[in-house]
C-alpha positions as CSV (number, residue, x, y, z in Angstrom):
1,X,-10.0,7.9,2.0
2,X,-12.8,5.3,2.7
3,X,-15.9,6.4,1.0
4,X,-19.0,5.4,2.7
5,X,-20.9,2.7,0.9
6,X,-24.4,0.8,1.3
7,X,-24.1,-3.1,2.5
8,X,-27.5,-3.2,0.8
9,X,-28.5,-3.3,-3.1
10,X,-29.0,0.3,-4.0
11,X,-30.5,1.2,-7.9
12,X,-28.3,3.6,-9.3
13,X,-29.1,6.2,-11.9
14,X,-27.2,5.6,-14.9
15,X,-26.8,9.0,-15.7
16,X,-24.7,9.7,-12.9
17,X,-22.1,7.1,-13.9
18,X,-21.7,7.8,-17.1
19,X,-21.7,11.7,-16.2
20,X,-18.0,12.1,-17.3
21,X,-17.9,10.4,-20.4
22,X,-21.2,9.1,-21.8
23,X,-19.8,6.0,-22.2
24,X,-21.5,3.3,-20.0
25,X,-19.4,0.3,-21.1
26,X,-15.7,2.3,-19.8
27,X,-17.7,3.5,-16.5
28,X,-18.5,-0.4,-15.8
29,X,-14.9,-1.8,-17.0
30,X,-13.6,0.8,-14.3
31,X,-15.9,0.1,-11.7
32,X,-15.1,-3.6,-12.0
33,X,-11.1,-3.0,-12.1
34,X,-11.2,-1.0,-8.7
35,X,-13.7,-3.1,-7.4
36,X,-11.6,-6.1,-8.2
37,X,-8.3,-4.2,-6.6
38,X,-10.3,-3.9,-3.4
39,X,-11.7,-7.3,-3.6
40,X,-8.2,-8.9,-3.4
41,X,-7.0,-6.4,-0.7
42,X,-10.3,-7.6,1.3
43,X,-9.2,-11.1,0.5
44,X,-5.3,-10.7,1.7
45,X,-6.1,-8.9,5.1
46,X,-9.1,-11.3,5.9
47,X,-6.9,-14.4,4.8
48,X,-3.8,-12.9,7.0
49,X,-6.0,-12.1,10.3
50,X,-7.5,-16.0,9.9
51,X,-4.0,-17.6,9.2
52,X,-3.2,-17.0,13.2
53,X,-6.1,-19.9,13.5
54,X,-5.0,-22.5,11.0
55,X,-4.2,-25.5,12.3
56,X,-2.1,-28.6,10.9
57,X,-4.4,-30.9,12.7
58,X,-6.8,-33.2,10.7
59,X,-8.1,-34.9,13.7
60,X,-12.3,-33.8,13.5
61,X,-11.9,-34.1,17.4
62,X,-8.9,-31.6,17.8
63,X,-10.7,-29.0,15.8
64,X,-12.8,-26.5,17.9
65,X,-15.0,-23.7,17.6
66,X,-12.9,-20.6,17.7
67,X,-15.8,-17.4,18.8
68,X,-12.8,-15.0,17.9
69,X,-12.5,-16.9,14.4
70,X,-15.9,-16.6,13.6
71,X,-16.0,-13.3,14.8
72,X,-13.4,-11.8,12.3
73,X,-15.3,-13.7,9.8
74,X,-18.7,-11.9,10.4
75,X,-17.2,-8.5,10.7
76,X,-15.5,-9.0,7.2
77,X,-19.4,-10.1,5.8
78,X,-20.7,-7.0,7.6
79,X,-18.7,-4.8,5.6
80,X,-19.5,-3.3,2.1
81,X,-19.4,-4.9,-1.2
82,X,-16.2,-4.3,-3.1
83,X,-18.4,-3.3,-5.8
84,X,-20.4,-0.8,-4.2
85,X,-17.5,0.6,-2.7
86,X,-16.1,0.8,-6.0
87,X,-19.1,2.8,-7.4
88,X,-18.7,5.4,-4.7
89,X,-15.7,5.8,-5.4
90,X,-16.2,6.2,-9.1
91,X,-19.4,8.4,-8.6
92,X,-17.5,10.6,-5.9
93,X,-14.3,11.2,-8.5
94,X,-12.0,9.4,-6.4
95,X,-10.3,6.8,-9.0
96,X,-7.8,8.5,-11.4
97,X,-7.9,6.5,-14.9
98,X,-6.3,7.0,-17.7
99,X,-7.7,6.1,-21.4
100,X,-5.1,5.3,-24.1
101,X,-5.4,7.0,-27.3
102,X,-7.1,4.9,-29.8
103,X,-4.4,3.4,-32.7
104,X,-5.1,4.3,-36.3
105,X,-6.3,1.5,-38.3
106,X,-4.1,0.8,-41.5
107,X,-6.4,-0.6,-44.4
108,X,-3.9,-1.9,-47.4
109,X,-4.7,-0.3,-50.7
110,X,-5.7,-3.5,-51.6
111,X,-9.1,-3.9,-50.5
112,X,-10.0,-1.2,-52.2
């Protein structure tokens, strides 16, 4: 379920972030976690689809310029920003979060 997101910088309205829960600072810790899931997902397929060119050679004049290489590599910088994918998502209601329930805080009958 790709949601489609801007390669560009976009300004976003803050009220539509924090539409859910009116609490900025757990919109932006959520936004970061998912866009950090999908920045290491990026990072594992891009690494996988480049490892078919690595070479064991350390030889300057062995190593060539590879088009498909460079390619793959372009199409990856093409694509959207983990974090503004991760916005979309957020803005859209497609991540599920969960917030723990606060603990209760134990003052000793001392300090008082």
């Amino acid at each position: 379920m790709k949601t489609p997101a801007s390669a560009s910088i976009v300004t976003r309205n803050l009220a539509d972030i924090t539409s859910d829960n009116n609490n900025v600072y757990e919109a932006i810790s959520i936004i970061s976690k998912r866009a950090n899931q999908l920045s290491v997902k990026l990072k594992e397929e891009l690494t996988d689809r480049l490892a078919e060119f690595a070479t064991t050679v350390d030889n300057l004049e062995e190593v060539f310029e590879n088009r498909e290489q460079i390619e793959i590599s372009k199409q990856y910088e093409r694509q959207p920003k983990p974090t503004s994918q991760a916005i979309e998502e957020f803005i859209a209601g497609e991540l599920h979060y969960e917030t723990p329930e606060a603990a209760p805080v134990v003052i000793p009958r001392e300090l008082f």
